[in-house]
C-alpha positions in Angstrom: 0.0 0.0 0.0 1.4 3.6 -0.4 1.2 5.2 2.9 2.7 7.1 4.9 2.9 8.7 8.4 4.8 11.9 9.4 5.5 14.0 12.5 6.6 17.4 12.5 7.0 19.3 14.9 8.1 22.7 15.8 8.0 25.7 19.1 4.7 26.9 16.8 2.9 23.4 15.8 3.0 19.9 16.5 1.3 18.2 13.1 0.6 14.2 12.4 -0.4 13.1 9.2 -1.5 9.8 8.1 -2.3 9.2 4.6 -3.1 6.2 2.2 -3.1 6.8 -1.5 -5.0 3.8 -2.4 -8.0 4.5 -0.3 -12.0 5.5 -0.7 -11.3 8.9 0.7 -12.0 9.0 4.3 -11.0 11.5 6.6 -10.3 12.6 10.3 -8.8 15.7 9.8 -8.8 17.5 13.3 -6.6 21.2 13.6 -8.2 23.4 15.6 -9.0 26.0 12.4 -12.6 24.7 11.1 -12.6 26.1 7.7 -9.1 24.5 7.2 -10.6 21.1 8.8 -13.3 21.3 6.3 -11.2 22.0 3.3 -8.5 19.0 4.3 -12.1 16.9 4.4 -12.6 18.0 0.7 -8.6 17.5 -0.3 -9.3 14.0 1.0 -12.7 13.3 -0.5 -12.3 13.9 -3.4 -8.8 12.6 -4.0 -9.7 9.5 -3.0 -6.5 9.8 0.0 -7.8 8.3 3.2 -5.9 11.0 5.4 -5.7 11.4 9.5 -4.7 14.3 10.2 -4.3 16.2 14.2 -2.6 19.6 14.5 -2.3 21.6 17.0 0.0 25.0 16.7 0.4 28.9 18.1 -3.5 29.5 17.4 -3.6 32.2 19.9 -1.5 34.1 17.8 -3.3 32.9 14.6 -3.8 30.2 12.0 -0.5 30.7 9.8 1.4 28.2 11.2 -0.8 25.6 11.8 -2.2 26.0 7.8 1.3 26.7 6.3 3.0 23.3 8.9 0.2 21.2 8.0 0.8 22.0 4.1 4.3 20.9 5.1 3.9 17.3 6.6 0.6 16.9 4.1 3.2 17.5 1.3 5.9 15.3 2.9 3.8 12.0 3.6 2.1 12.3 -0.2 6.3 12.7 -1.3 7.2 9.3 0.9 3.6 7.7 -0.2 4.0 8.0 -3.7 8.0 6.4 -3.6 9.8 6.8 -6.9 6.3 6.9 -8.7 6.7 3.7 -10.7 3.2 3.4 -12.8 1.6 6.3 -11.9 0.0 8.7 -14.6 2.1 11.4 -13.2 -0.3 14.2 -14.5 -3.4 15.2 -13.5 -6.1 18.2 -14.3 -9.5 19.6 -13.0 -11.9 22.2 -14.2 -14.5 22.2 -11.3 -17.1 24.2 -11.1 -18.8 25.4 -7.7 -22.0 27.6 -7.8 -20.1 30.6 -9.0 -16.9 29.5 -8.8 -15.3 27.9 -11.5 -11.8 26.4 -10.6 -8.7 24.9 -12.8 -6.0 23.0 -11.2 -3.4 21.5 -13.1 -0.6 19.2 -11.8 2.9 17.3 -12.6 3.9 15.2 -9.5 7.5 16.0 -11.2 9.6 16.5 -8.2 9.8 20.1 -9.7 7.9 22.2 -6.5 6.2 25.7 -8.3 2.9 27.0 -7.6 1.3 29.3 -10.1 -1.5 30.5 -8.1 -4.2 33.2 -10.4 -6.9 33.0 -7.6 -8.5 36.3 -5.6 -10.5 35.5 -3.4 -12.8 39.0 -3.0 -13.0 38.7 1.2 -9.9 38.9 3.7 -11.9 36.5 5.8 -14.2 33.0 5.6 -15.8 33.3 8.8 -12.5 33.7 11.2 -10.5 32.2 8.6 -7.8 34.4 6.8 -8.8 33.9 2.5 -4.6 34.4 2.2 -4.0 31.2 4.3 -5.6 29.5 1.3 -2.3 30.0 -1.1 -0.2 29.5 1.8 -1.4 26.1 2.3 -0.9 25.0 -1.4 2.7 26.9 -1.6 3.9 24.3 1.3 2.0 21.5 0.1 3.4 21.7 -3.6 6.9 22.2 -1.8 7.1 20.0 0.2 5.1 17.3 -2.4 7.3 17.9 -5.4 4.4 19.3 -7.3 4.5 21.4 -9.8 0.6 23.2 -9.6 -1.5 25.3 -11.3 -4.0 26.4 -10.0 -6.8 29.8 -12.0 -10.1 30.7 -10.3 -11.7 31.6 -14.0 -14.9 32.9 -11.8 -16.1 33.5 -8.9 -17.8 36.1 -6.2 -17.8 34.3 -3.1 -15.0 33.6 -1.2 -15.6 30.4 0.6 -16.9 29.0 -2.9 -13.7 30.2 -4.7 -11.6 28.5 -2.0 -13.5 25.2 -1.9 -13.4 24.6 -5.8 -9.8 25.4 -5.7 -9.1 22.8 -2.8 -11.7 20.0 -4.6 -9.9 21.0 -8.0 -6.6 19.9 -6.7 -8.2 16.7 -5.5 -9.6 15.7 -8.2 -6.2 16.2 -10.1 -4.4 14.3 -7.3 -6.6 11.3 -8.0 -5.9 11.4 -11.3 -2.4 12.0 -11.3 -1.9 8.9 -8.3 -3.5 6.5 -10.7 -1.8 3.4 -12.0 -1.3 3.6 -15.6 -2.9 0.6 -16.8 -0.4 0.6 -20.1 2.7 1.3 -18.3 2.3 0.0 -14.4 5.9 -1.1 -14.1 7.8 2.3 -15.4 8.5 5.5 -14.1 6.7 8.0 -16.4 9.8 10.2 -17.5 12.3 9.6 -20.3 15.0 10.0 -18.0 14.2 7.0 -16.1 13.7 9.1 -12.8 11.5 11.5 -11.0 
């Protein structure tokens, strides 16, 4: 199975992830922010990545930590889950459409980290929630995961819809991505033989 578990811990969080790339999508995903909880249920959901996840961090002070450290083990146990990414499609895309919002993520589990990142959301806040804690997230996570991502809000006019696409978008390009190609289940999809 590819799974992993990681720990990380710091004087501003202490973050456990569990994740399984092969599963139905179910999720525990407990840190302490509940807009970020529910968007880590939709990351899991609809990537089909059975993920655990329990954070705790500097919340007094606010949620930056927590989100950014939590991008930051997420990215590492989908790094050590997916191994040298024999048989996997590699690439993945989404154009996901929420109410409003309409959402394009597009990704290259490449071992290349970049975020391009063409999404305003129109509010500072979601509830207590700080909108630019949404990027923040997906800069570690694509870091830290060796993803190269794309990801253009082409509409939108609510925040918390804007954000949620974006977040199921990436999912959905994860699942594909984490596939086993059916033609070429044995080989690492790069000419140079390594990613």
């Amino acid at each position: 199975m590819r799974s992993a578990s990681i720990s990380r811990k710091t004087a501003e969080t202490d973050i456990n992830v569990e994740i399984n790339l092969d599963g139905t999508g179910l999720y525990d995903n407990q840190t302490g922010v509940g807009f970020f909880d529910h968007m880590l249920d939709q990351l899991a959901r609809h990537s089909l990545i059975d993920m655990t996840i329990r954070a705790t961090g500097d919340l007094h002070i606010d949620d930056h930590h927590t989100v950014e450290d939590t991008g930051i083990a997420l990215g590492q146990a989908l790094s050590e889950a997916v191994g040298d990414k024999r048989g996997i499609v590699r690439y993945g895309a989404c154009l996901l459409p929420m109410d409003d919002a309409l959402v394009r993520a597009a990704l290259d589990l490449s071992a290349r980290p970049y975020l391009v990142w063409n999404v305003d959301l129109p509010t500072s806040k979601i509830g207590s929630f700080d909108t630019e804690l949404v990027r923040e997230f997906f800069q570690a996570f694509a870091t830290h995961g060796g993803i190269t991502l794309h990801v253009d809000a082409l509409h939108g006019i609510n925040s918390h819809h804007i954000a949620e696409a974006a977040f199921k978008a990436v999912a959905r390009a994860l699942r594909d991505a984490l596939e086993t190609d059916p033609r070429k289940s044995g080989d690492i999809p790069s000419t140079k033989g390594a990613l």
